[in-house]
N, C-alpha and C positions, 0 to 999 in steps of 0.2 A: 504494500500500500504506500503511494505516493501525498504528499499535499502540496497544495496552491492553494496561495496567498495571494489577497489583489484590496485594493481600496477603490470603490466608486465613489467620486462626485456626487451627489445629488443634483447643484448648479453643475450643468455642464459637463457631466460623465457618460456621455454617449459612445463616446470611440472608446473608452474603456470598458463600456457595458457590452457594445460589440466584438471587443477580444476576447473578452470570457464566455460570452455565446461561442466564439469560434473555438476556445478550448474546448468547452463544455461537450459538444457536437463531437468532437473530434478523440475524448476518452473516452473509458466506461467509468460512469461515475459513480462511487459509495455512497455518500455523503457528502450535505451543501449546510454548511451553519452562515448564517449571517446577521451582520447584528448593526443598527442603525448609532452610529456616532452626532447628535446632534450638538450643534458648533453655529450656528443662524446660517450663515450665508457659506459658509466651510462644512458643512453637515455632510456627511457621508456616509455607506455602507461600506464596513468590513465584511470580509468574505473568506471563508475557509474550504474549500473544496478537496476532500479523500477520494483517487482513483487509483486504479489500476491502470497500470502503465502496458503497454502492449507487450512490450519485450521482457516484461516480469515473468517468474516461472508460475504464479499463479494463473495464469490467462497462454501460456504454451504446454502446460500439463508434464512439466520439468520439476517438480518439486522435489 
């Protein structure tokens, strides 16, 4: 099991809310914690996401 770690914008976190769709899409995902940082105009989501990585021996049957 892998993690990723990312911070979204609230104001203005489009392109980063779009990279983590494109990670998102592109592992198999465990688990998504996220948790809203309010700061007024700096407000943000943390985000934690647990995957399986492709080349893991979990997901090639290498164990």
């Amino acid at each position: 099991m892998r993690l990723h770690f990312t911070v979204i914008p609230v104001y203005g976190g489009e392109t980063v809310a779009a990279a983590l769709d494109r990670f998102l899409v592109s592992h198999r995902i465990l688990d998504v914690q996220r948790h809203l940082i309010g700061d007024g105009p700096a407000s943000a989501w943390a985000v934690s996401v647990s995957y399986v990585d492709s080349a893991t021996p979990e997901t090639s049957g290498l164990q």
